[in-house]
C-alpha positions as CSV (number, residue, x, y, z in Angstrom):
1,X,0.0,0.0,0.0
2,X,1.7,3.2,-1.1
3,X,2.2,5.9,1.5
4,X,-0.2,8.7,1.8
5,X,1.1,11.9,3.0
6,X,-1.0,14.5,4.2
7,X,0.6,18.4,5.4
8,X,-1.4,20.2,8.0
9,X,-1.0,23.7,7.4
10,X,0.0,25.9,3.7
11,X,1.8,28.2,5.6
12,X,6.1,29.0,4.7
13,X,7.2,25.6,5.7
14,X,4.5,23.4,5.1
15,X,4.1,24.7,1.4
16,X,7.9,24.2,1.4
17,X,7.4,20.7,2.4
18,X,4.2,20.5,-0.3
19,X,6.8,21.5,-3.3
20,X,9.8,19.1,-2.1
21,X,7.7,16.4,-1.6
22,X,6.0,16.4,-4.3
23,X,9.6,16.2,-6.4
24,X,10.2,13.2,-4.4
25,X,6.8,11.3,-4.0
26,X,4.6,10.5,-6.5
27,X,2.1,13.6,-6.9
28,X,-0.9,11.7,-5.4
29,X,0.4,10.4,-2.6
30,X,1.0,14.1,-1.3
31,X,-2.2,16.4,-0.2
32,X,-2.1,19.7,1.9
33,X,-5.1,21.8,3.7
34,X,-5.1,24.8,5.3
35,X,-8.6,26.7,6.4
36,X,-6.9,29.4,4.4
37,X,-7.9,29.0,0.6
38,X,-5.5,32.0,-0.6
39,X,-2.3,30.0,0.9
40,X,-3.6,26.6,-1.3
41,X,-4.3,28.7,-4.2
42,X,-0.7,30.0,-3.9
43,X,-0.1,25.9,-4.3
44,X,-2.4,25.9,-7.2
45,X,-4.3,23.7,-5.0
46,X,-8.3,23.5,-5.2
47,X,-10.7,23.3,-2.5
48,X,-10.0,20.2,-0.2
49,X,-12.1,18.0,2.3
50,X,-9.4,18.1,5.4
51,X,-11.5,15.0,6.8
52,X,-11.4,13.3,3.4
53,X,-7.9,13.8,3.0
54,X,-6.5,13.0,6.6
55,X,-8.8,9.8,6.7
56,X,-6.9,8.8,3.4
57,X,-3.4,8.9,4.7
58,X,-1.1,7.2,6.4
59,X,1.2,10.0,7.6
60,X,-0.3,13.6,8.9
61,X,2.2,16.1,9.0
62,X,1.3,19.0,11.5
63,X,3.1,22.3,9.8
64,X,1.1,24.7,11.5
65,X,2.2,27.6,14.1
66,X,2.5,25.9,17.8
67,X,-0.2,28.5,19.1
68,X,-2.8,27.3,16.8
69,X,-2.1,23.6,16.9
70,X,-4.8,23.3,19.8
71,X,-7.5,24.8,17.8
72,X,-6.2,23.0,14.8
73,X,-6.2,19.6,16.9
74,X,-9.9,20.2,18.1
75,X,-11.2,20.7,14.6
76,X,-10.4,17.4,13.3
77,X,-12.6,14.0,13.9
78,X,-10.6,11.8,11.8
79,X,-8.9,9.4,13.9
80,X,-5.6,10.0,13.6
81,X,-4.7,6.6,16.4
82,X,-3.3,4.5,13.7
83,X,-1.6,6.6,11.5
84,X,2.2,8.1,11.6
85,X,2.2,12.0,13.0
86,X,5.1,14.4,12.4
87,X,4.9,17.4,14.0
88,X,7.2,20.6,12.8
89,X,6.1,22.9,15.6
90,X,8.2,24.2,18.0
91,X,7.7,23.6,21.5
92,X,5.2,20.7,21.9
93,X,6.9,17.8,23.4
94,X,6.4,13.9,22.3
95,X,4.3,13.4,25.1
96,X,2.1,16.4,24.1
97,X,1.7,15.1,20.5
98,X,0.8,11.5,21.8
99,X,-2.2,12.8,23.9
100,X,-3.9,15.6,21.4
101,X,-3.2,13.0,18.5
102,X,-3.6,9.8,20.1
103,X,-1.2,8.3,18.3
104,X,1.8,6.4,19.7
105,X,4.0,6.8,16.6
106,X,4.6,10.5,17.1
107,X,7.8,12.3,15.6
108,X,9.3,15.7,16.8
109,X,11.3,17.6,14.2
110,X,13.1,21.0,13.6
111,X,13.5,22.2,10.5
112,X,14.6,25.6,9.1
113,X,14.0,28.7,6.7
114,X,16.2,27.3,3.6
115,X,14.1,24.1,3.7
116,X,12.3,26.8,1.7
117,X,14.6,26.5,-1.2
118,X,15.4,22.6,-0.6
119,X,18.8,23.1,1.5
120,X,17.3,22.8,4.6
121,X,18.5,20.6,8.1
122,X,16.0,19.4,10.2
123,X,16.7,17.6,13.4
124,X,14.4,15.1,14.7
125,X,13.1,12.5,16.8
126,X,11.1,9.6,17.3
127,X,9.1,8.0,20.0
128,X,9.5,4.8,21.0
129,X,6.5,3.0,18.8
130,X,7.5,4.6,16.1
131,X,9.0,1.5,13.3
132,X,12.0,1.5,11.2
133,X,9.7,1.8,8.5
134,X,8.0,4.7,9.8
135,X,11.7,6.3,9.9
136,X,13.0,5.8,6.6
137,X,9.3,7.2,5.5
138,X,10.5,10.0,8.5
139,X,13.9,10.4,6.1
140,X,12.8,10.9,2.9
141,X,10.2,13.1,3.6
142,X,12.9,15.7,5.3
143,X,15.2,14.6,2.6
144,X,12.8,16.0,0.3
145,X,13.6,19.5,1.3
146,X,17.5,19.3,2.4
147,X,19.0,17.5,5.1
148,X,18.3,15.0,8.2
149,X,19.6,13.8,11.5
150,X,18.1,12.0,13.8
151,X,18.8,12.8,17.4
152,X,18.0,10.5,20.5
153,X,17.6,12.7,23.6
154,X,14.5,15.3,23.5
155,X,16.0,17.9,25.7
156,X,18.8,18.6,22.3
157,X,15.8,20.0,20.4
158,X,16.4,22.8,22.3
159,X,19.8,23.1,21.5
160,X,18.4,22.5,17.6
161,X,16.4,25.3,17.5
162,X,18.9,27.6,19.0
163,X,21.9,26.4,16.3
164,X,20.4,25.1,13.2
165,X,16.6,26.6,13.3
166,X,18.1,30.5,14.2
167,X,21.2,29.8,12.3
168,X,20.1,31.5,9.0
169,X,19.8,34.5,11.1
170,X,23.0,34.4,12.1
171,X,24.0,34.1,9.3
172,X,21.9,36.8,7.7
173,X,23.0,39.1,10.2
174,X,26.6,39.0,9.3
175,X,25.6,39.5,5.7
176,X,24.2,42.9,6.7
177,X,26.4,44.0,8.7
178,X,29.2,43.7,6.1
179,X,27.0,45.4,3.8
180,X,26.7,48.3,6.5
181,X,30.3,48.3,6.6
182,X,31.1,48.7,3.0
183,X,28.1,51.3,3.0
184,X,30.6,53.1,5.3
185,X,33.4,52.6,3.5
186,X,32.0,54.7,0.5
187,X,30.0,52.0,-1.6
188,X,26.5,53.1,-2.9
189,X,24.1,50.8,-0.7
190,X,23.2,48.4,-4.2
191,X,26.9,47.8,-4.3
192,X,27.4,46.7,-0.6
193,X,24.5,45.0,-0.9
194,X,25.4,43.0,-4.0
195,X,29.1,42.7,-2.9
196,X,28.0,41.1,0.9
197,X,25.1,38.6,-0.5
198,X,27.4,37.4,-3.2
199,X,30.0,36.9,-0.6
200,X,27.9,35.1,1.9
201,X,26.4,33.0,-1.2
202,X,29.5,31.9,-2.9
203,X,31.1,30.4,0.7
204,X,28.1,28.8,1.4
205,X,28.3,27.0,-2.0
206,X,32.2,26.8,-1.8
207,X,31.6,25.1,1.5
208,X,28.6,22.8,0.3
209,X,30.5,21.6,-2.7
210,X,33.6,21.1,-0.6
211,X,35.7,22.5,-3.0
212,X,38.8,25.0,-2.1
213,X,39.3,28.2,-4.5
214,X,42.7,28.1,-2.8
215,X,44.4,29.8,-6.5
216,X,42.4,32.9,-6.1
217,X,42.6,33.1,-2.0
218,X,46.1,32.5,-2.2
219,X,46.9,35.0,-5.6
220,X,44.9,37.9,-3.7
221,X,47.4,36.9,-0.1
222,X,50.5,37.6,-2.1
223,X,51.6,33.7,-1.9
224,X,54.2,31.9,-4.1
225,X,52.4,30.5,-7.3
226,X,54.2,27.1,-6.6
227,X,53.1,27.3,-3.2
228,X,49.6,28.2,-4.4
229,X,49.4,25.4,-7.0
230,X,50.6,22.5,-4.7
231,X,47.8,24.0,-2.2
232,X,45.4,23.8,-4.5
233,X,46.0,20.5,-5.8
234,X,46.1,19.1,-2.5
235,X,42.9,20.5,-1.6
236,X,40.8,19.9,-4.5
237,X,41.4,15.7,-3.2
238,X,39.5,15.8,-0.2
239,X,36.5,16.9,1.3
240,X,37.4,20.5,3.8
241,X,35.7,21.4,6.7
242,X,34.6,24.7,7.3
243,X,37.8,25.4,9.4
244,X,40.3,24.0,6.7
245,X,38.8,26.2,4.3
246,X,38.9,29.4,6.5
247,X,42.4,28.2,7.0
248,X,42.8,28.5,3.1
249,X,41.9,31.5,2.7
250,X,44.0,32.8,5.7
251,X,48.2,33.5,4.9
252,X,50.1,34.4,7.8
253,X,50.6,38.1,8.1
254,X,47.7,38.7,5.8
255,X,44.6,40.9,5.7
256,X,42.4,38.2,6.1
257,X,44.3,37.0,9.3
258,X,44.4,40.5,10.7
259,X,40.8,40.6,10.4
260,X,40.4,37.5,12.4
261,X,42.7,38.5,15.2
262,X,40.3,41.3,15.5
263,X,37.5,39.2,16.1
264,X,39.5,36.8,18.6
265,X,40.8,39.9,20.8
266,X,37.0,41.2,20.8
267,X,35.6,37.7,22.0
268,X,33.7,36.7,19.0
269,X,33.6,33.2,20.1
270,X,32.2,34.1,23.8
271,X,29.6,36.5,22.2
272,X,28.5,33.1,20.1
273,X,28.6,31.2,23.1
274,X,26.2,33.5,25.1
275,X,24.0,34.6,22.1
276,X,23.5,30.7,21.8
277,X,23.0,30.0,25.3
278,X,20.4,32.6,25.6
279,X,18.4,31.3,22.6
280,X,18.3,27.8,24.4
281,X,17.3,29.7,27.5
282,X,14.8,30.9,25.7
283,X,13.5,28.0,23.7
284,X,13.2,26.4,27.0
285,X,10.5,28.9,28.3
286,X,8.7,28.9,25.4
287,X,8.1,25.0,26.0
């Protein structure tokens, strides 16, 4: 019997889970409702029957906001007790999604923002009745829309959603502040802005594709060209980490390593440390 997915909720990451899976799945084993016809016309979906649908599948995806999953929960009479639930919200534990869903094969997940454009990382776990089958369904659904790992202790979802599901912003906020910066340092704001988002974009594909531009970082660092072009070579055979490739695009006494003793002397890492520690603190609370 194929498997028939069913998304609770059109919003940003539920139609973001709509489009990947539908890439991945064949197109009628995926359905979506939302009370909100404008986000399903966005879908180029039609009206739906939620009862109809839910009662047709065998996994119900909950991708609605956590604040509206108890009105959302109380609106449904399909009994939802024997089929697979997988919740994307925030905050409500396994326990919690057992008892409002009745189901025993519950799974807990946090995804982020770039699932939107199928690079996402989502983090999840399962409860205990939950089958091997039901996770390799689990894995290729958040395959669909970028990466998965599953984690075994609840209390890391926490952690998750302070790294991984604010991440982006992190990252977003360095973008803009180097666009501030060159604003500063006399380039017309389209400029900084293209010059910063192009940066940020190309070392986030130089890191996914795990490929060093070592020649150019090297050239612009004043190296040797032998030195540059045994570098290089070396490089392009292996996979780098995020810290081999900052290290190859760092040459001692250069401008890049100047810039990075700044941020050691000003305590970048410690400001990391307690930005991230108060986002857990605060994920916590919010549970």
């Amino acid at each position: 019997m194929p498997n028939r997915i069913a998304i609770i909720g059109a919003g940003n990451m539920g139609g973001a889970m709509f489009r990947g899976l539908i890439e991945s799945f064949e197109k009628d084993q995926i359905s979506i409702c939302d009370k909100n016809q404008e986000k399903l016309d966005a879908l180029n979906i039609g009206n739906v029957d939620i009862e109809q649908t839910l009662s047709n599948a065998n996994t119900v995806i909950f991708a609605v906001k956590p604040q509206s999953f108890e009105e959302c929960i109380s609106g449904i009479e399909t009994n939802l007790s024997d089929k697979l639930v997988i919740s994307i919200m925030a905050g409500i534990s396994l326990e919690g999604l057992q008892n409002r869903t009745k189901s025993k094969r519950v799974i807990r997940s946090m995804p982020n923002i770039c699932s939107q454009v199928g690079e996402g990382i989502t983090a999840w776990i399962a409860s205990q009745d939950v089958s091997d089958d039901d996770k390799e369904i689990t894995k290729k659904i958040f395959e669909a829309v970028g990466r998965q790992v599953e984690i075994d202790n609840e209390e890391m979802i926490d952690t998750i959603s302070a790294t991984t599901g604010a991440g982006p912003a992190y990252f977003f906020l360095l973008c803009e502040l180097l666009a501030k910066n060159l604003e500063k340092l006399g380039f017309s704001e389209d400029d900084a802005k293209t010059l910063s988002e192009q940066t940020f974009v190309g070392s986030a594909a130089l890191l996914a594709s795990k490929k060093s531009l070592s020649t150019r970082c090297a050239f612009l660092e004043h190296q040797p060209m032998a030195d540059v072009e045994r570098q290089h070579n070396s490089l392009e055979e292996s996979s780098l980490s995020a810290k081999e490739l900052r290290e190859s695009v760092t040459s001692k006494g250069g401008i890049t390593q100047a810039a990075l003793e700044t941020f050691k002397e000003a305590g970048l890492n410690q400001i990391i440390e307690k930005a991230i520690t108060a986002a857990i603190k605060r994920s916590k609370e919010l549970n």
